[in-house]
PDB file of N, CA, C and O in Angstrom, chain B, residues numbered from 101:
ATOM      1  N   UNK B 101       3.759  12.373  14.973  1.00  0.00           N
ATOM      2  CA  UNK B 101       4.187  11.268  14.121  1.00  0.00           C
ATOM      3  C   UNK B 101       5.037  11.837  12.984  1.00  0.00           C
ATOM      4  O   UNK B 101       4.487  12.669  12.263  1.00  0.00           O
ATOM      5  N   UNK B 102       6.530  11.439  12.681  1.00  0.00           N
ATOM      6  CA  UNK B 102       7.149  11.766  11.743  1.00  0.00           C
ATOM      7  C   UNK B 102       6.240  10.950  10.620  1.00  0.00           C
ATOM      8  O   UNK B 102       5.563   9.924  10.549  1.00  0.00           O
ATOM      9  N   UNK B 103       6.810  12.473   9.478  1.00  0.00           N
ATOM     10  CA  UNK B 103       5.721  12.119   7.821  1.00  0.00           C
ATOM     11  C   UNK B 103       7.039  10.804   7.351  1.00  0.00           C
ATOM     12  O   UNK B 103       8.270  10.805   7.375  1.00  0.00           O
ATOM     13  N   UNK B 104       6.227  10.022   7.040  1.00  0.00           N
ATOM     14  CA  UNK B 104       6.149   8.333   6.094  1.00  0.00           C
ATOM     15  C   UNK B 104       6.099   8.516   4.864  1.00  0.00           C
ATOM     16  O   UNK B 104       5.110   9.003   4.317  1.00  0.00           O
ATOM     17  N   UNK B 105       7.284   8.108   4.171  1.00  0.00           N
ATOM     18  CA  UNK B 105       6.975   7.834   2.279  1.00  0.00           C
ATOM     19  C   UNK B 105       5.841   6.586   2.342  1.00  0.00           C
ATOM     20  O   UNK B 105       6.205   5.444   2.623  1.00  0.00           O
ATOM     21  N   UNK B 106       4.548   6.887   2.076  1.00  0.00           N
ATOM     22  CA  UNK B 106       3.265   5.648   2.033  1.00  0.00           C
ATOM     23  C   UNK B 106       3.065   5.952   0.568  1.00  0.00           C
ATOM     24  O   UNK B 106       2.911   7.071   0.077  1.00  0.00           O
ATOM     25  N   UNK B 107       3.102   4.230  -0.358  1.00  0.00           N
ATOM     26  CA  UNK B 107       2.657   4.400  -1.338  1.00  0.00           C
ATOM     27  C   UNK B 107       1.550   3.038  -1.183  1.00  0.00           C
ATOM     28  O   UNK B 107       1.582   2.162  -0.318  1.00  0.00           O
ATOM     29  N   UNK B 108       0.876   3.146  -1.978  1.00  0.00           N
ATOM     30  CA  UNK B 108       0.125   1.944  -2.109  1.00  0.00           C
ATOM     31  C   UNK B 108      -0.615   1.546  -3.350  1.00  0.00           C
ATOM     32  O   UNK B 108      -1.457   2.199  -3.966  1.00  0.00           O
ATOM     33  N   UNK B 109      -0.046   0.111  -3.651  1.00  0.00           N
ATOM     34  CA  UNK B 109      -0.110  -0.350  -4.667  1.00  0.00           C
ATOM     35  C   UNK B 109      -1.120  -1.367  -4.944  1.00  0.00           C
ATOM     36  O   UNK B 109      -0.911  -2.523  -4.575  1.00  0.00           O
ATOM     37  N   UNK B 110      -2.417  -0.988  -5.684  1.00  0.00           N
ATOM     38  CA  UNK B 110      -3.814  -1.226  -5.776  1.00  0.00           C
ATOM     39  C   UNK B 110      -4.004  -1.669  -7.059  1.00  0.00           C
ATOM     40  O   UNK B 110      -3.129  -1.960  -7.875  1.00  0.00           O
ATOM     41  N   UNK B 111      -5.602  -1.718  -7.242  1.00  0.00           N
ATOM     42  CA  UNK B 111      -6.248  -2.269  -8.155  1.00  0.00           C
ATOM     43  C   UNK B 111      -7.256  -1.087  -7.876  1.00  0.00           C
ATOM     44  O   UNK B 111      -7.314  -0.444  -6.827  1.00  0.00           O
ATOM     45  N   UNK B 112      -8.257  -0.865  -9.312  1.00  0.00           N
ATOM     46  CA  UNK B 112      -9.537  -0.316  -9.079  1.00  0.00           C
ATOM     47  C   UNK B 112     -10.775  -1.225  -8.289  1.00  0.00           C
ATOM     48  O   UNK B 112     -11.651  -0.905  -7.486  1.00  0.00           O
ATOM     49  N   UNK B 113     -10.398  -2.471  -8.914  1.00  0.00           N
ATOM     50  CA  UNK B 113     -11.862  -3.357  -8.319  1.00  0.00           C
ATOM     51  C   UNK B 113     -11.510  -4.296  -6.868  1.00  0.00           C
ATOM     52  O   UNK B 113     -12.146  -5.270  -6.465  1.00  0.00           O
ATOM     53  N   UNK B 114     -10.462  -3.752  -6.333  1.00  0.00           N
ATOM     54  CA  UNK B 114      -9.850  -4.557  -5.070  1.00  0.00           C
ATOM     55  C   UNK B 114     -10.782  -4.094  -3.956  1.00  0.00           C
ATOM     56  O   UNK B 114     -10.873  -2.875  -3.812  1.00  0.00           O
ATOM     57  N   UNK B 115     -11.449  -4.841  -3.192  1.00  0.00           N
ATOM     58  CA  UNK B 115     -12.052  -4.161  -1.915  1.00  0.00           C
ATOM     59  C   UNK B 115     -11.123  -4.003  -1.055  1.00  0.00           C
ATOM     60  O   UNK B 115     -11.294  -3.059  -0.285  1.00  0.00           O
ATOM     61  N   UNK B 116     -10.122  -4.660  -0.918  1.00  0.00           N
ATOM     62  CA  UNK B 116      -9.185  -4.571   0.189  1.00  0.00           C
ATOM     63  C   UNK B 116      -8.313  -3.387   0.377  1.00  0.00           C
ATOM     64  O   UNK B 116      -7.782  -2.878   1.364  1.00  0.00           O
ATOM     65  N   UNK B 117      -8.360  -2.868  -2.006  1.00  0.00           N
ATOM     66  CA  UNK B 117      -7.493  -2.033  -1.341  1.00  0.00           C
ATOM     67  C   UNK B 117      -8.075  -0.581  -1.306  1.00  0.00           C
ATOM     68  O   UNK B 117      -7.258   0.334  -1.397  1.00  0.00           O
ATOM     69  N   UNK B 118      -9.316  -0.295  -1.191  1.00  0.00           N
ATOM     70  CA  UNK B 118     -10.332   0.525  -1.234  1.00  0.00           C
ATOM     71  C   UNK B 118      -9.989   0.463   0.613  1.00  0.00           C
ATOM     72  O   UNK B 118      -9.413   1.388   1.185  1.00  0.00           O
ATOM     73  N   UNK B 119     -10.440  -0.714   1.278  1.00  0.00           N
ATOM     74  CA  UNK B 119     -10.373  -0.655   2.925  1.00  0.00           C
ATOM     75  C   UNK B 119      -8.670  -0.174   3.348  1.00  0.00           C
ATOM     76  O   UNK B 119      -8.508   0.259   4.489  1.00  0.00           O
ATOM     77  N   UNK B 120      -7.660  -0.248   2.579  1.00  0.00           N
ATOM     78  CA  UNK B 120      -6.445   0.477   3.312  1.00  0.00           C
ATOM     79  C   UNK B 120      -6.586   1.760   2.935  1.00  0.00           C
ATOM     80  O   UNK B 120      -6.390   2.663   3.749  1.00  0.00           O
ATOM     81  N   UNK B 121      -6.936   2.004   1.681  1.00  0.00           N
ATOM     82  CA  UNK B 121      -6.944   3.934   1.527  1.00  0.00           C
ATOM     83  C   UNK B 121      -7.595   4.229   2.782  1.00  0.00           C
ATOM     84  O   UNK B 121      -6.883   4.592   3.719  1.00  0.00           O
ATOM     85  N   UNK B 122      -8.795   4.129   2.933  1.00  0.00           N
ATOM     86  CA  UNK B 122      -9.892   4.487   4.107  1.00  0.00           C
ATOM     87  C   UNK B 122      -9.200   4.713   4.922  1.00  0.00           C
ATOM     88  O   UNK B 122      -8.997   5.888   5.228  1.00  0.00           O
ATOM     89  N   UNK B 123      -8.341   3.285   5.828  1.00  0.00           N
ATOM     90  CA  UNK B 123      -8.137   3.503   6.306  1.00  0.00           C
ATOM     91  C   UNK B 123      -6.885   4.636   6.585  1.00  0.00           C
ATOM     92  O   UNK B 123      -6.797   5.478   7.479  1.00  0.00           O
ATOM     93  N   UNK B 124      -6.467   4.493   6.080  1.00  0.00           N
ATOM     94  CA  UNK B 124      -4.705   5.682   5.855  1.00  0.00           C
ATOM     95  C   UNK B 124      -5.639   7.085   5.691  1.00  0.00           C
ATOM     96  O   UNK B 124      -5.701   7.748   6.727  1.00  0.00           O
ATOM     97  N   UNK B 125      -6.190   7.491   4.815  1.00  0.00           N
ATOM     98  CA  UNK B 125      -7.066   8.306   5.168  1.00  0.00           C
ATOM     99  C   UNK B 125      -7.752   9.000   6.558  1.00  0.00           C
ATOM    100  O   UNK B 125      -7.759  10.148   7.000  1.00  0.00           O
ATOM    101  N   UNK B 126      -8.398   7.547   7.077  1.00  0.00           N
ATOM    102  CA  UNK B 126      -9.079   7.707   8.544  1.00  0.00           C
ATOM    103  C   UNK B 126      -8.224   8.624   9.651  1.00  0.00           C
ATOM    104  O   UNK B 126      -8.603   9.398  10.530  1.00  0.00           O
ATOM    105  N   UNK B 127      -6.592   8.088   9.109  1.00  0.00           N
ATOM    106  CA  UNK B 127      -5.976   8.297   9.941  1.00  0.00           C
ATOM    107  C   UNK B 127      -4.715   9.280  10.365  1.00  0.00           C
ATOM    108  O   UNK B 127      -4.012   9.636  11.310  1.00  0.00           O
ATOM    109  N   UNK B 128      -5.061   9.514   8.384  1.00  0.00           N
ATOM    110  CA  UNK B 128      -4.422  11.278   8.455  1.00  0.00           C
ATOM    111  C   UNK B 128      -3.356  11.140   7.721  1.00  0.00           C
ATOM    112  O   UNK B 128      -2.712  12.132   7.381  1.00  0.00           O
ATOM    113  N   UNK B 129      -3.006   9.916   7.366  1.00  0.00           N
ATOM    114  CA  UNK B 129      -1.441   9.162   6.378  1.00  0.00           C
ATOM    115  C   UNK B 129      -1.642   9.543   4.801  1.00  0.00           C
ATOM    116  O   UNK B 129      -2.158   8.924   3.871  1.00  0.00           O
ATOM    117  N   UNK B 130      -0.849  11.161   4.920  1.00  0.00           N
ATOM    118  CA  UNK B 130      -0.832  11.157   3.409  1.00  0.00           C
ATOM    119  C   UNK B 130      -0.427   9.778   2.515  1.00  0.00           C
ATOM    120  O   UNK B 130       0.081   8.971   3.294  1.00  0.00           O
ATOM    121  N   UNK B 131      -0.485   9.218   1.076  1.00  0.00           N
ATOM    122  CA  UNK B 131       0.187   8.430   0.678  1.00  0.00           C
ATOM    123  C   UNK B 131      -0.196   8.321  -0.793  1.00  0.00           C
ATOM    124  O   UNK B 131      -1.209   8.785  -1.316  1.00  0.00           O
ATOM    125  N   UNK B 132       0.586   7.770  -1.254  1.00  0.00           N
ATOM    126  CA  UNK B 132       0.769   8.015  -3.056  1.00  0.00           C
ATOM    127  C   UNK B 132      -0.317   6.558  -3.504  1.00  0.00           C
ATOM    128  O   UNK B 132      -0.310   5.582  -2.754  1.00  0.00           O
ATOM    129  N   UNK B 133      -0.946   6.564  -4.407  1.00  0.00           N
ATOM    130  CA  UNK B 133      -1.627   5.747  -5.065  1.00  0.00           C
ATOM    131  C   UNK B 133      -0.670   4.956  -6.644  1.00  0.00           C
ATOM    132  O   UNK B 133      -0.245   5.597  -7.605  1.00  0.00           O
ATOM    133  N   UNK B 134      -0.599   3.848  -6.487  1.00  0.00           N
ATOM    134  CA  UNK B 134      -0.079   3.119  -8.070  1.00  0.00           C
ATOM    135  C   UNK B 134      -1.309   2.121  -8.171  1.00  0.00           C
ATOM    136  O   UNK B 134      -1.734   1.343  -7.316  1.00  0.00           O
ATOM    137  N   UNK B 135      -1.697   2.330  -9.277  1.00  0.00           N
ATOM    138  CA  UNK B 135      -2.957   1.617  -9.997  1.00  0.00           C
ATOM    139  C   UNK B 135      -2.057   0.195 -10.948  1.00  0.00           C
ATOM    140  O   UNK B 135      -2.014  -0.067 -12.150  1.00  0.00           O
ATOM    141  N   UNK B 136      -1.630  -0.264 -10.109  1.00  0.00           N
ATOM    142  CA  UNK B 136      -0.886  -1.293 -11.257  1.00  0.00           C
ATOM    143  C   UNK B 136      -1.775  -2.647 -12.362  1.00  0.00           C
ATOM    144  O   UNK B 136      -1.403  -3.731 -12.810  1.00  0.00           O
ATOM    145  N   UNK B 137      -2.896  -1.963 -12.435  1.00  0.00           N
ATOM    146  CA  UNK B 137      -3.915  -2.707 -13.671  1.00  0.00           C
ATOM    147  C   UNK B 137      -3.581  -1.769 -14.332  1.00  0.00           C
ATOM    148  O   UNK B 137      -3.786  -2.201 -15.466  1.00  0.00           O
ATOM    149  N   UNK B 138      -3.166  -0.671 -14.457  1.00  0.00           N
ATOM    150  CA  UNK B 138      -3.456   0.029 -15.169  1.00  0.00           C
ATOM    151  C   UNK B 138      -2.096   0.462 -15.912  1.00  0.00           C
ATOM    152  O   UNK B 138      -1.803   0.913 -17.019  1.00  0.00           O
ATOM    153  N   UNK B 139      -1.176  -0.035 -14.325  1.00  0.00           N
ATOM    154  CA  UNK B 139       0.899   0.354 -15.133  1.00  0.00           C
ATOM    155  C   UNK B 139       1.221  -0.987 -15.050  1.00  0.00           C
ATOM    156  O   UNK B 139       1.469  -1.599 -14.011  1.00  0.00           O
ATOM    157  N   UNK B 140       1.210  -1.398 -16.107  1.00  0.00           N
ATOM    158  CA  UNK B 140       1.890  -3.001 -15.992  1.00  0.00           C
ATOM    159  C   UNK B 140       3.201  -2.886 -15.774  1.00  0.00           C
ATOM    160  O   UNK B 140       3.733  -3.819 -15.174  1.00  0.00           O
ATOM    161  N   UNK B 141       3.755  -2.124 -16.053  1.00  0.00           N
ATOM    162  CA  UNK B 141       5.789  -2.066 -15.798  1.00  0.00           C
ATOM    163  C   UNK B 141       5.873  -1.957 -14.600  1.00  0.00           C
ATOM    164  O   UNK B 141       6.751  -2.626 -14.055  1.00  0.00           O
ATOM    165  N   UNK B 142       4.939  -1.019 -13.694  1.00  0.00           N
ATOM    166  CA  UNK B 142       5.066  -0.540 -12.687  1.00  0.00           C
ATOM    167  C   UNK B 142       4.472  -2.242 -11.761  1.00  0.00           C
ATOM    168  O   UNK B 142       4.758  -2.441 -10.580  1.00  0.00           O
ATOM    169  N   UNK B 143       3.732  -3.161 -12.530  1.00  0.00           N
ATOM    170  CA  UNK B 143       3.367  -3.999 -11.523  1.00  0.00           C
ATOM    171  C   UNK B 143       4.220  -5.389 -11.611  1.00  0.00           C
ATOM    172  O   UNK B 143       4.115  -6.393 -10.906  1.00  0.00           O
ATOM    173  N   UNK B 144       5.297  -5.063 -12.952  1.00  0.00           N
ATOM    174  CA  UNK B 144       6.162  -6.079 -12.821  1.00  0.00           C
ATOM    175  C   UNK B 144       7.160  -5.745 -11.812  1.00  0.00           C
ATOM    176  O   UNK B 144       7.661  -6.590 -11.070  1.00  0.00           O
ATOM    177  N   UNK B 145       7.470  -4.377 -11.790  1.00  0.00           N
ATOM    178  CA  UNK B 145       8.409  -3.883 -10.953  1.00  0.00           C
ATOM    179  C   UNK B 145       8.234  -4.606  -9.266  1.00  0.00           C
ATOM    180  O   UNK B 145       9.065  -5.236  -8.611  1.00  0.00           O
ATOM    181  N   UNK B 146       6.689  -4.179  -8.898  1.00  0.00           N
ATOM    182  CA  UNK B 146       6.758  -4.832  -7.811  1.00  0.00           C
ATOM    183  C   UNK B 146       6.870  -5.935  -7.390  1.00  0.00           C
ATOM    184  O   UNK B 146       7.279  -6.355  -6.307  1.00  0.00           O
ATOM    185  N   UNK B 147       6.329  -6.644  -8.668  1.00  0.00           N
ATOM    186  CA  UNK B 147       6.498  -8.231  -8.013  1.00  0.00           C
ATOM    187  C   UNK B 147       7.993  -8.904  -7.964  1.00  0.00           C
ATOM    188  O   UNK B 147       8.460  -9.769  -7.223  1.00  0.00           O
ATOM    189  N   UNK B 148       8.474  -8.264  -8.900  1.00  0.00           N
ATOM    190  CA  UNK B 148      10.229  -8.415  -8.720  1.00  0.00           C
ATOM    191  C   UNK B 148      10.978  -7.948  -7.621  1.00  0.00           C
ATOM    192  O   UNK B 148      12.057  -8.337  -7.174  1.00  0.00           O
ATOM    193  N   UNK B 149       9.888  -6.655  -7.107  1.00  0.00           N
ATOM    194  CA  UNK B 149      10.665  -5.882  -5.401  1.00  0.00           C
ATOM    195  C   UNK B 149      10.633  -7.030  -4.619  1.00  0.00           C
ATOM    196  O   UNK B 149      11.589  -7.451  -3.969  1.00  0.00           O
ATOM    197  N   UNK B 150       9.302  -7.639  -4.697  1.00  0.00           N
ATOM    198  CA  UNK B 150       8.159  -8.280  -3.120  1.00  0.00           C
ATOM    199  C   UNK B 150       8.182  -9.920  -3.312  1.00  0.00           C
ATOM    200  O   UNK B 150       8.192 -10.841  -2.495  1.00  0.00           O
ATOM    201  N   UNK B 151       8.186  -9.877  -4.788  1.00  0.00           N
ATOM    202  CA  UNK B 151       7.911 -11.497  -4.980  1.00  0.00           C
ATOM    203  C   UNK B 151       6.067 -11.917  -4.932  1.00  0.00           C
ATOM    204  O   UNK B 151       5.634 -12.980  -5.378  1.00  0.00           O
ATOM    205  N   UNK B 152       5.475 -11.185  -4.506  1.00  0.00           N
ATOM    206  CA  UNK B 152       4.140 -10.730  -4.198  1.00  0.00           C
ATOM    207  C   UNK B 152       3.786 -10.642  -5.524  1.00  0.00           C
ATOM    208  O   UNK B 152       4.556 -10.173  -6.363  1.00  0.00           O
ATOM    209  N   UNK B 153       2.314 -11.192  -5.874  1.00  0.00           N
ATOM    210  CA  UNK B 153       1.532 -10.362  -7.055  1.00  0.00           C
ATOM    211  C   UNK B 153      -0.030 -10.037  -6.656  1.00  0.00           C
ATOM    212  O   UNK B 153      -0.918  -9.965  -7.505  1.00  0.00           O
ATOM    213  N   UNK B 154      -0.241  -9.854  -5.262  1.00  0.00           N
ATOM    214  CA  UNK B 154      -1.434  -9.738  -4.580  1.00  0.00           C
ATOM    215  C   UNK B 154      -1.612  -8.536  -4.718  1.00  0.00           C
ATOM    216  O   UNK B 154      -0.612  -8.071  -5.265  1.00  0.00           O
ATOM    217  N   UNK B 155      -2.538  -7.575  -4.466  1.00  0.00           N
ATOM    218  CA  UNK B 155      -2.425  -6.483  -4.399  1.00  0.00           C
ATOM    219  C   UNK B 155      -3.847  -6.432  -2.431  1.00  0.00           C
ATOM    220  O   UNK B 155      -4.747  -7.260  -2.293  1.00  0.00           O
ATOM    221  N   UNK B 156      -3.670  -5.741  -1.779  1.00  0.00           N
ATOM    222  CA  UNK B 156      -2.797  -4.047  -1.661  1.00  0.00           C
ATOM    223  C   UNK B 156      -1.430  -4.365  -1.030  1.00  0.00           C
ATOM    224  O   UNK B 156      -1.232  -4.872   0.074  1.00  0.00           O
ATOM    225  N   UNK B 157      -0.632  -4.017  -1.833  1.00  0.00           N
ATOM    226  CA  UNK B 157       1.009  -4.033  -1.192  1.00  0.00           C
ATOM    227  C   UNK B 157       1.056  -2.330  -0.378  1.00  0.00           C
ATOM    228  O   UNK B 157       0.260  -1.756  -1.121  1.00  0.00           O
ATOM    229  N   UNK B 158       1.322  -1.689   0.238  1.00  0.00           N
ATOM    230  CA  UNK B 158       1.619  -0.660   0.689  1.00  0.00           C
ATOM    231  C   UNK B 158       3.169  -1.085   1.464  1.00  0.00           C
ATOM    232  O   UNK B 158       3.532  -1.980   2.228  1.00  0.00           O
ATOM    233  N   UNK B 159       3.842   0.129   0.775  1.00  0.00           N
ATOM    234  CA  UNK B 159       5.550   0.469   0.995  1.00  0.00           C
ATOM    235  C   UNK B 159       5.278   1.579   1.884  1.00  0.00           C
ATOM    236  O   UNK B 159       4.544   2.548   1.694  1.00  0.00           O
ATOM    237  N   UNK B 160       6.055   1.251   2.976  1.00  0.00           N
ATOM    238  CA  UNK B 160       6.036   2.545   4.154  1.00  0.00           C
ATOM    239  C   UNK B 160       7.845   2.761   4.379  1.00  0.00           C
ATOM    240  O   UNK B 160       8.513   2.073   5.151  1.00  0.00           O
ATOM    241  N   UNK B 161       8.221   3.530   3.776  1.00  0.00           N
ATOM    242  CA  UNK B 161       9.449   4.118   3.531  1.00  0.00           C
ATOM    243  C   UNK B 161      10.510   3.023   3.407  1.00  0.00           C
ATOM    244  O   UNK B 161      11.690   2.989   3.755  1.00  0.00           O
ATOM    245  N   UNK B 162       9.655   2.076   2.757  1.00  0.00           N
ATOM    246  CA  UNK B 162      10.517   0.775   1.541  1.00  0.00           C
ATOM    247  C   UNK B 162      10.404  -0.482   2.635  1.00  0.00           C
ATOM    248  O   UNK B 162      11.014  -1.550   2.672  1.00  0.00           O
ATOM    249  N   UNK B 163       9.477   0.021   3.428  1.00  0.00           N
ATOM    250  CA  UNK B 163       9.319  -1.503   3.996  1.00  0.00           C
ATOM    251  C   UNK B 163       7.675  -1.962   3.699  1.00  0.00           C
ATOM    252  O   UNK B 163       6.787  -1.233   4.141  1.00  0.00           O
ATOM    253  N   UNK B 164       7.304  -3.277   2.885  1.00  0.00           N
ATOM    254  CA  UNK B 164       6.371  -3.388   2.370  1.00  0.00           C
ATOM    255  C   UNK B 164       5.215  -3.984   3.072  1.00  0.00           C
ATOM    256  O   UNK B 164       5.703  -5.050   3.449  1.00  0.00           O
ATOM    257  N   UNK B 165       4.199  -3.974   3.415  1.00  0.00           N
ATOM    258  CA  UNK B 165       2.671  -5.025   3.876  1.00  0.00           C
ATOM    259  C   UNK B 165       1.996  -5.295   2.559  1.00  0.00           C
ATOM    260  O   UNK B 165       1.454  -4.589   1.709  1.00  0.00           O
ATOM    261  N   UNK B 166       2.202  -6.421   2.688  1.00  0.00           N
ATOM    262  CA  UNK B 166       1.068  -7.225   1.981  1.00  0.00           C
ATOM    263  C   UNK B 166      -0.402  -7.272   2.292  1.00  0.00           C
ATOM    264  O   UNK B 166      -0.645  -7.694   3.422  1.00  0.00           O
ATOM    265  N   UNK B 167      -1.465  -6.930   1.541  1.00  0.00           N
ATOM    266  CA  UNK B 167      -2.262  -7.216   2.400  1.00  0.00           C
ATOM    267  C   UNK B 167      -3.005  -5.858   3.373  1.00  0.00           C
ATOM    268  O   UNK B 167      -2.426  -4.894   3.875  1.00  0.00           O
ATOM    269  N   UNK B 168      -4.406  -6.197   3.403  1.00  0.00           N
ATOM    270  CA  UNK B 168      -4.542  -4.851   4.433  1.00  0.00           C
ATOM    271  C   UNK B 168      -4.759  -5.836   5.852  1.00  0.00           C
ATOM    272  O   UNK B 168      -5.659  -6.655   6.040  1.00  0.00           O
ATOM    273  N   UNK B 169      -3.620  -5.468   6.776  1.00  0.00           N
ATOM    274  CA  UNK B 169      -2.914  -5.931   8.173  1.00  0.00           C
ATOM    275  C   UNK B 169      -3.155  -5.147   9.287  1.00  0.00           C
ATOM    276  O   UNK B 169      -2.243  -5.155  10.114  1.00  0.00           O
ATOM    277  N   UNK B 170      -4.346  -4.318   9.601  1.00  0.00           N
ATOM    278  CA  UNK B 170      -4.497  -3.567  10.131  1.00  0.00           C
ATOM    279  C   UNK B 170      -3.356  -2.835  11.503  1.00  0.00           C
ATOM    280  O   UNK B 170      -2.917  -1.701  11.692  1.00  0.00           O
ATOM    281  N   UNK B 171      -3.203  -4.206  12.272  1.00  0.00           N
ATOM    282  CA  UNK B 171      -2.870  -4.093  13.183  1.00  0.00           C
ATOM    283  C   UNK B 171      -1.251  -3.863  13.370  1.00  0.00           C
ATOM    284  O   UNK B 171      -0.624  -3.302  14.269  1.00  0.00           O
ATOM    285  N   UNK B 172      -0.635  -4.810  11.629  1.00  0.00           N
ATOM    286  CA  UNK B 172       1.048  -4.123  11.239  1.00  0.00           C
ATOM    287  C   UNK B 172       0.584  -2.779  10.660  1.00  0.00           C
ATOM    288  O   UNK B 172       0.919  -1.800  11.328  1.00  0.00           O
ATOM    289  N   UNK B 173      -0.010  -2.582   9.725  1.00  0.00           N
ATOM    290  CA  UNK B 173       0.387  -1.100   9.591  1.00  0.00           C
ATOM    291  C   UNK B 173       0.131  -0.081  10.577  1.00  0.00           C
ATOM    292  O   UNK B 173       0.506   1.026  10.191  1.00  0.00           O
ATOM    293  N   UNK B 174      -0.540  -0.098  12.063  1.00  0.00           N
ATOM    294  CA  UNK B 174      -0.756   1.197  12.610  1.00  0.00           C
ATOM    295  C   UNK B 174       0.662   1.362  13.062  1.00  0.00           C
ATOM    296  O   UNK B 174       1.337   2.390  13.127  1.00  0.00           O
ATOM    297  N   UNK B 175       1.052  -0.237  13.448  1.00  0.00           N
ATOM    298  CA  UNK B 175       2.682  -0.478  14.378  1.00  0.00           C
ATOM    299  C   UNK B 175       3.192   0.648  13.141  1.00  0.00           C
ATOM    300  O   UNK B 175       3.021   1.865  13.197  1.00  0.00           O
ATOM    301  N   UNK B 176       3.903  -0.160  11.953  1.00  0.00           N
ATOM    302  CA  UNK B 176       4.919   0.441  11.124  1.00  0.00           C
ATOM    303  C   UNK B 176       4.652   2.078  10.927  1.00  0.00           C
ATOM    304  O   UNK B 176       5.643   2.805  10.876  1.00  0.00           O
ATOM    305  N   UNK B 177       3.331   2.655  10.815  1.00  0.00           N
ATOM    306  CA  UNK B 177       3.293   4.211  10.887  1.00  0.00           C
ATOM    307  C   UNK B 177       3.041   4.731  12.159  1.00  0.00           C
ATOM    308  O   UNK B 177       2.448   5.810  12.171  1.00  0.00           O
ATOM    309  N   UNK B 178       3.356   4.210  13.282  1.00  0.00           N
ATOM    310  CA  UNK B 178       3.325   4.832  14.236  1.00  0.00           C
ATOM    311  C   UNK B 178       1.939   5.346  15.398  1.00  0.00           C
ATOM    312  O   UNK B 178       2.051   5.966  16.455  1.00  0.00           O
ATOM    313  N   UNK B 179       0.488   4.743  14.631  1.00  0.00           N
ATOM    314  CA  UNK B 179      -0.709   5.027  14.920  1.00  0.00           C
ATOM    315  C   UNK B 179      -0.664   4.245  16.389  1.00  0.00           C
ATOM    316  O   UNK B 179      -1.661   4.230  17.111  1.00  0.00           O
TER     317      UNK B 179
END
């Protein structure tokens, strides 16, 4: 599997986005963490990227999931 720019853009108290680390984890997908409770610039930024203010957004080399989608993200990284 070619390496993926994976970032993912969370909350601390999100279960959902606790279940995509895991999973990206599970599955061997290095990927960058943004705590955007915590960077508000960084979480206006996204919602201005996505239009989105949900969180877990995960960007896989600037293409975004909303949402933990199990079954789009294995497609988009190749799992």
């Amino acid at each position: 599997m070619a390496d993926k720019n994976v970032t993912v853009y969370s909350t601390q108290t999100c279960p959902y986005c606790k279940m995509v680390k895991e999973f990206l984890k599970e599955n061997g997908v290095a990927f960058k963490e943004v705590d955007v409770a915590a960077d508000p610039k960084e979480a206006e930024a996204l919602v201005a990227r996505t239009g989105q203010m949900g969180v877990p957004q995960i960007d896989i080399d600037g293409d975004v999931v909303v949402g933990f989608d199990k079954d789009k993200l294995k497609k988009k990284l190749g799992l």
